[in-house]
N, C-alpha and C positions, 0 to 999 in steps of 0.2 A: 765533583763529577762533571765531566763535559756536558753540553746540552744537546737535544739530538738534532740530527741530522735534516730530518723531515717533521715538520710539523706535526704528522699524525700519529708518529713512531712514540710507542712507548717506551718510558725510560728504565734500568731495568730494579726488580722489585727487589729488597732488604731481605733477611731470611724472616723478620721479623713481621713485615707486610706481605711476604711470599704468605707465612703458616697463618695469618688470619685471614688472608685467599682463600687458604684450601678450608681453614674452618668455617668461614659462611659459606661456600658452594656443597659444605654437608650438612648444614643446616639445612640449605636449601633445598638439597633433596631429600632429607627426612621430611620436609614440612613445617619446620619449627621456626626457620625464616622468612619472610615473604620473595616472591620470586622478584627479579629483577626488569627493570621494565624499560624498553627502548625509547627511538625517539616520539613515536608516535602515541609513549602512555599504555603499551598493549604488551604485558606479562610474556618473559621469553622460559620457554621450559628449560628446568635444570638441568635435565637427565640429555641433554642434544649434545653430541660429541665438540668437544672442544675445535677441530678441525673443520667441521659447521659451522657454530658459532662466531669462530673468531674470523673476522674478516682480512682481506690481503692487505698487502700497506699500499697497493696505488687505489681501494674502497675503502678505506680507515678512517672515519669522522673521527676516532677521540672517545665514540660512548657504545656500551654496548647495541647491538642491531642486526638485524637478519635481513636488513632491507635487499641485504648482498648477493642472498639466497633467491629473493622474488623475483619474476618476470617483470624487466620494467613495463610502465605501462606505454603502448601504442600510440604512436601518434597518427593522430587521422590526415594523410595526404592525400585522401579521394579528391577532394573537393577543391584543391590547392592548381589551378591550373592558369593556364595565359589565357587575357581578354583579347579574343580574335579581333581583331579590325580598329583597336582602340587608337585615338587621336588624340594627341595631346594640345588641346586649344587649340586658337584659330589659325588659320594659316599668313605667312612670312608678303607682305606687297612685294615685297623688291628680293633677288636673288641674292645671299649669304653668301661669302666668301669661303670654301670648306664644303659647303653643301651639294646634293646630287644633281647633277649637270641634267639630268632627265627630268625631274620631276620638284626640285631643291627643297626639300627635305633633308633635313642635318644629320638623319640619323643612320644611314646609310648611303652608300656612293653607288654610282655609276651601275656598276657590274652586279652589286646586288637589289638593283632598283625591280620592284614588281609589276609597277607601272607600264602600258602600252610603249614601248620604243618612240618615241615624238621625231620626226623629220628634223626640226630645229629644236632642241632642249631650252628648258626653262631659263640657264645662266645665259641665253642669247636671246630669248625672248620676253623673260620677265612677267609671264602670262602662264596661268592658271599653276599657281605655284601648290602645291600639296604640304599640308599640315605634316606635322615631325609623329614619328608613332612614339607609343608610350613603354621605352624599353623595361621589362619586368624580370626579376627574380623571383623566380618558384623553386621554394627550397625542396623539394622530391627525394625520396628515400630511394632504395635499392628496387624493390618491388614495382614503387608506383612512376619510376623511370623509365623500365622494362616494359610496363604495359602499353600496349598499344590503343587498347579502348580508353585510355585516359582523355579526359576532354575531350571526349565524343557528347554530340550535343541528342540527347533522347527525340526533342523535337523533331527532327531532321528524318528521321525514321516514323514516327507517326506521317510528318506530310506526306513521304514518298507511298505508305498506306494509304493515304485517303488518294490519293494520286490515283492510284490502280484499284480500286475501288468504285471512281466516278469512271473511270474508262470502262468498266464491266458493267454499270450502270449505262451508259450509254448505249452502248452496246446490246442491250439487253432492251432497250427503250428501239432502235432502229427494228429490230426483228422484230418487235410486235405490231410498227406501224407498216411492216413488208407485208406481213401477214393480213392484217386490218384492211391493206389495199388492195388485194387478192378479190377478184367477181367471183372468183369460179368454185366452185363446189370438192373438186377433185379432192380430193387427199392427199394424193401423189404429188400433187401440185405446188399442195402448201409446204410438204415436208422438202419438198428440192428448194424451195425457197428459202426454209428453216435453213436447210444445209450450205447454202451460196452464202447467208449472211455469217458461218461463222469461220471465219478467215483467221489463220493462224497469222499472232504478231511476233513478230523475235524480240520484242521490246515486254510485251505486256501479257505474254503468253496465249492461252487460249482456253476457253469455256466449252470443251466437248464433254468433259467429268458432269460437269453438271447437267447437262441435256441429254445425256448417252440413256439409252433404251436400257433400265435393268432387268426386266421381265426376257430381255434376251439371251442373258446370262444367267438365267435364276436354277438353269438347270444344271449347267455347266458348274457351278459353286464349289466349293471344297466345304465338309463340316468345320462346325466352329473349333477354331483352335488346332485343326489339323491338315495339314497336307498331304492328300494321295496320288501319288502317282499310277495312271492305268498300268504303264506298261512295265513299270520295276514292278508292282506291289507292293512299294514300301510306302509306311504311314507315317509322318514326321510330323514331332513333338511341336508349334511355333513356340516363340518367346513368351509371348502373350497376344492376346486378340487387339485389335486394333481400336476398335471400338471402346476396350475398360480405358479406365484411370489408371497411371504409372501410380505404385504405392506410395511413394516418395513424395505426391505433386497431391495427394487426398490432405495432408497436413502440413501447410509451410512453415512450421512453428518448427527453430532449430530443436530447441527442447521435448520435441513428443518423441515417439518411437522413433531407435535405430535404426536405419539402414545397410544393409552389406552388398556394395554394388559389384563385389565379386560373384554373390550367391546369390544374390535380385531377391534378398528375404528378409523380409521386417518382423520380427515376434512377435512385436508385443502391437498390442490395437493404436493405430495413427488418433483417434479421439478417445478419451475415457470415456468423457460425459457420456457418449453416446451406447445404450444396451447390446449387446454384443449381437443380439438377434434381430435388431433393427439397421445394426452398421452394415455398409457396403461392401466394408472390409474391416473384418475383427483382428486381424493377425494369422499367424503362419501357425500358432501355440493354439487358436482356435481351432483348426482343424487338426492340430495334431491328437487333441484328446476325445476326437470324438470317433462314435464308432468302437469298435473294440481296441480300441489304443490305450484305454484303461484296465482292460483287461488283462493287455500286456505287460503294462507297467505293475497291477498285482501279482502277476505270474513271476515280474522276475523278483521283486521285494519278497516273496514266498521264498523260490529257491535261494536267497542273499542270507535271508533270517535261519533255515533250513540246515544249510553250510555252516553259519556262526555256533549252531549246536554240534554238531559233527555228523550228519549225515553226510550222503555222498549224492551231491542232490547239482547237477550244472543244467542251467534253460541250454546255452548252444552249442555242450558237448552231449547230451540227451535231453532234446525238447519233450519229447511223447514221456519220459518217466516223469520230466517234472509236471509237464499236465493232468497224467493219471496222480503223484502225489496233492496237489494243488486239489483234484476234483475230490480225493476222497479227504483232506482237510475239511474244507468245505461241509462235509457231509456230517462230518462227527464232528464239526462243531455247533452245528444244528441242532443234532440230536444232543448233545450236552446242555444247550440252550434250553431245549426243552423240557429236558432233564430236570432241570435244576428250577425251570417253572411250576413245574408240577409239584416239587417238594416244597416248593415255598407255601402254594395256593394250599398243600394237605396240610401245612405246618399251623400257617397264621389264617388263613382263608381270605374273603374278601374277593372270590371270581367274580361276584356279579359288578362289584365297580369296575372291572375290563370288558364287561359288554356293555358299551356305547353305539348308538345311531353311526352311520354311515356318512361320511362328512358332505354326500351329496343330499342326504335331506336333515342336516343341522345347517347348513347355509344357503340350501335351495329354495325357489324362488317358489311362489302361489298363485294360485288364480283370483285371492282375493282381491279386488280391485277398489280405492278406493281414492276419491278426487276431493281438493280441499280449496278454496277460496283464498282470496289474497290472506283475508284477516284471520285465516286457520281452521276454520270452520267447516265441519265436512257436509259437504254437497250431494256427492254420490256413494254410494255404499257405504258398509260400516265400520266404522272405526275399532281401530284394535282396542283390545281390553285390556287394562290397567292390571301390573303384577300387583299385587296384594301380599303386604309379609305375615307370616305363623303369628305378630305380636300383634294385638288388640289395636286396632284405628280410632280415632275419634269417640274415645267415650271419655268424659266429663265427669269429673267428681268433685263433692263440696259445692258446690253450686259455681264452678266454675264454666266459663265460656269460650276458653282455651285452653289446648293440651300446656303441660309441664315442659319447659324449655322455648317457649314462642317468644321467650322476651329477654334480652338481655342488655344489662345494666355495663355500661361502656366507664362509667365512672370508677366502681368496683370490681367489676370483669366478675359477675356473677350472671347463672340463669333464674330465669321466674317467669313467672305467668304471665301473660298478655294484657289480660281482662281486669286485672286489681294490681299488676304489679309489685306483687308478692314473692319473693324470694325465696321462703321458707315451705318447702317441700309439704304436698298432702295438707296446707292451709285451709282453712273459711275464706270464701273468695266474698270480699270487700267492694267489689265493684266503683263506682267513679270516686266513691269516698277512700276510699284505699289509695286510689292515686294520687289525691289532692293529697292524702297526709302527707306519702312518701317525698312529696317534692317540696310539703311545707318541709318535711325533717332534712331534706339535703345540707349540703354544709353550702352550695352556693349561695341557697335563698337565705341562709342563717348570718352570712356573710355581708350577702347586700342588705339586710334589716338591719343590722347594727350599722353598718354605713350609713342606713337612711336615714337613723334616728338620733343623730351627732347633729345638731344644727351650727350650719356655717356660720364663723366668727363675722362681728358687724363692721362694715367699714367706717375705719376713724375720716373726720371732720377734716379740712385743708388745713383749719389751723392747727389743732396737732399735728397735723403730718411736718407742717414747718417746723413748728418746737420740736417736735423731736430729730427732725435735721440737726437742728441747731446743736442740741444736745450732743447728736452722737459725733459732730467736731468741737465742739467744746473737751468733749470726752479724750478725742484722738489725741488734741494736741496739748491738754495741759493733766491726762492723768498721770497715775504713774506704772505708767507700763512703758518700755521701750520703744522706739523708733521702727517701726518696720516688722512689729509682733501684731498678731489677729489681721483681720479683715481690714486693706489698706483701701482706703479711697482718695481722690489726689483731685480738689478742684483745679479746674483747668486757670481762671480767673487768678487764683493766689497762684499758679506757679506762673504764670507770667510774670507775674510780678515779683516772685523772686527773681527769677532770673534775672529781670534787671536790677536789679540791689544786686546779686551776685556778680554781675558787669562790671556797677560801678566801685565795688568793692576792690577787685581785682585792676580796675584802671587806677584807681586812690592808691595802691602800690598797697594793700594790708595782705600778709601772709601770717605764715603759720608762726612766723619766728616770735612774733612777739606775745604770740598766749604759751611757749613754751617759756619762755622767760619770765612770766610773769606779769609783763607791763600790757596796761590796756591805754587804746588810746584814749586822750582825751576826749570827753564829751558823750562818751559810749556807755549807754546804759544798758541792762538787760531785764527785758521787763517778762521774758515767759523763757522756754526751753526752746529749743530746734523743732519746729515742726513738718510733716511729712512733705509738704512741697516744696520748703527751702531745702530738705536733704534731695529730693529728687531733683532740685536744680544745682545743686550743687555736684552732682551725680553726673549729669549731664553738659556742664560748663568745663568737668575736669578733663585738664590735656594726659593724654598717654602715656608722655616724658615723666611727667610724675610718678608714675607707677614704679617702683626700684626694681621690680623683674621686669620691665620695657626688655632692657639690653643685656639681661643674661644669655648668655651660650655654655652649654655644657662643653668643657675640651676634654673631655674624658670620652667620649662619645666621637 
């Protein structure tokens, strides 16, 4: 079979690879195989139509993926913009061949120089030549091309605020020193004075809103919220009052409540956290359910419920029957209520646990007054009185001096008595001798007595300690246990000194070959066995090449 076309194009399936396709993708959606997992590790559901799933051949990696299907992700080109005024290093001494005859700068000519027009340009004067700008690509998407607030500098708008700002300040500073220099008494006087300092700017506007008489208008007003006109009599609804908060601008969290700026109506409350009776504003669904709007809403779940049995019962093709059904529902389910209270109470009885206090004096408040000290102690008036339970308090039996359960044994996880430490219920209280037993009889104190009473072995003498050094190499290297069996100890002294015996061994040219054959050299005795530091240096001197798996390679592998 040919090979394909495009690398990601699949090749096409055997009947035989086709029918174990179809058998796992029904496994897979019984459950009985595990689903299949894309490139990122994350389970693709089985049951997603094949036409979903399978991706186009110019999105085709080769494995299965839905990546095909997801929005890719944004890339952020706010912030991507040109460095205004940027210079590239220092500027040029002498005018460049190519460069702008105005201002010689390489990176533009003549006609697009920004620079002042110069009488005589730089390629004739050689004098105050301008550094080369620093030409940028900004790779900009479709959107942030189109914008024109792109690379607008925030800055720039704050200064022009403080700008006009200190001008109304000023401004505001000259008319009180008009006033301040005023002798005369008049009132008339000072208010023309007022009036002459405030001079409309076409630049910077003018400050009459702020100083304007409002007690002169106060009667003049419209109510809040509404517009009358004298001479129509019509009353117009406004948008909103000028004064609230736009509902939109109370929450800038994109995630809280909806907005529908077709209907200027948010539902749901702009803050949770905040109590709906403390918020500013709860929602539009606050005010919809209050008032008789619940009312409403049972009225019509009545006639809904009403109809589902088969009366002939509509709220807004006959409002007044469903109100008369609804009021007399109501009524007899009351009375059934009742009904049916009253046959319980005659049945099982128990009315008097349904008369309870009035929940304004089981949580109401007293005139008992009383004041307590830092340390709890009461100062002024008298203290409440302690409830007392129906069971017997404080009485002592056996000659005991604690109640039953004051003491509890953390070792055994039992209770007992305080006083004797007695466990066993309705006891003879024992008093200090009862306790002294119990802790003689514990299993700690039983524990550390036999400890205590072991006396420590006595330390041996220096010279045994030597001899039996001695002994236990004596022992290592001429018993008959094997080389490298039990507890190995290895003077450092003798393996020196193998190893050099082992050096010179191996420079004398003596190998293996001649104890395989039999033949010992001349003059070689052997006067004990192999002991543990000549094997450790021998251990230690051997080359790697010796080893016969050194240079094994597996070719089967």
């Amino acid at each position: 079979m040919a090979s394909s076309a495009f690398p990601g194009e699949k090749s096409k399936l055997s009947r035989e690879e086709f029918r174990r396709q179809k058998d796992l993708d029904a496994a897979r959606k019984a459950g009985t195989a595990p689903a299949a997992l894309d490139e990122d590790g994350r389970p693709i559901n089985p049951h997603i139509p094949q036409y979903i799933s399978q991706a186009p051949w110019y999105l085709d990696t080769g494995a299965p993926s839905l990546n095909h299907q997801r929005r890719p992700e944004d890339v952020k080109e706010k912030d991507a913009w040109y460095d205004r005024g940027l210079k590239a290093g220092p500027a040029a001494k002498k005018y460049r061949k190519g460069a702008c005859e105005n201002c010689g700068a390489m990176t533009h000519k003549k006609q697009d120089c920004l620079e002042r027009p110069r009488k005589r340009g730089a390629k004739f004067t050689n004098k105050d030549i301008q550094a080369d700008e620093v030409i940028q690509q900004v790779a900009s998407g479709y959107d942030a091309k189109r914008d024109r607030w792109n690379g607008y500098d925030v800055a720039e708008h704050k200064r022009i605020y403080d700008e006009y700002a200190a001008v109304d300040a000023a401004r505001q500073k000259l008319r009180e020193e008009e006033i301040d220099n005023q002798t005369t008494t008049d009132l008339a006087a000072v208010r023309k004075v007022a009036k002459a300092g405030k001079v409309d700017d076409a630049d910077f506007g003018s400050s009459d809103e702020e100083d304007a008489d409002e007690d002169k208008y106060a009667d003049a007003a419209d109510a809040v919220g509404q517009k009358l006109d004298a001479k129509t009599r019509i009353t117009v609804r406004n948008l909103r009052i000028r004064e609230d908060t736009a509902k939109y601008l109370i929450n800038l969290d994109p995630e809280s409540a909806y907005y529908d700026p077709k209907t200027r109506s948010m539902r749901d409350a702009p803050d949770k956290n905040i109590p709906a009776e403390e918020a500013r504003f709860a929602g539009d669904n606050f005010h919809r359910f209050s008032g008789e709007a619940n009312d409403v809403q049972e009225l019509q779940l009545f006639a809904w419920q009403a109809a589902a049995r088969g009366n002939d019962v509509h709220l807004n093709a006959n409002p007044t029957q469903g109100e008369l059904l609804h009021h007399e529902f109501k009524q007899k389910k009351e009375e059934l209520r009742d009904t049916s209270k009253i046959s319980i109470l005659a049945k099982y009885g128990g009315a008097k646990y349904l008369q309870t206090a009035p929940k304004e004096l089981l949580q109401g408040q007293t005139e008992n007054y009383v004041e307590y000290s830092r340390a709890g102690q009461v100062i002024k008036g008298r203290e409440r009185a302690k409830a007392r339970s129906k069971y017997p308090e404080d009485v002592y039996i056996n000659n005991h001096t604690a109640v039953w359960g004051s003491w509890y044994d953390t070792s055994s996880g039992i209770w007992g008595y305080a006083c004797c430490r007695s466990a066993i219920h309705v006891s003879y209280c024992s008093g200090q001798a009862g306790i002294e037993a119990s802790q003689a009889s514990s299993a700690q104190n039983l524990l550390a007595s036999s400890s205590n009473a072991a006396p420590p072995p006595p330390e041996k003498p220096l010279a045994e300690t030597t001899r039996d050094a001695a002994s236990e190499r004596l022992e290592q290297n001429y018993s008959k246990k094997r080389v490298g069996e039990g507890d190995v100890r290895i003077d450092q002294d003798r393996l020196a000194r193998a190893l050099n015996e082992e050096k010179k061994r191996k420079a004398g040219g003596d190998d293996d070959d001649d104890d395989r054959s039999g033949k010992k050299r001349k003059g070689a005795v052997g006067s004990h066995d192999v002991t543990e530091e000549e094997m450790e240096a021998y251990r230690m001197s051997r080359r790697m090449t010796e080893d016969p798996m050194a240079n094994y390679v597996d070719e089967d592998l």
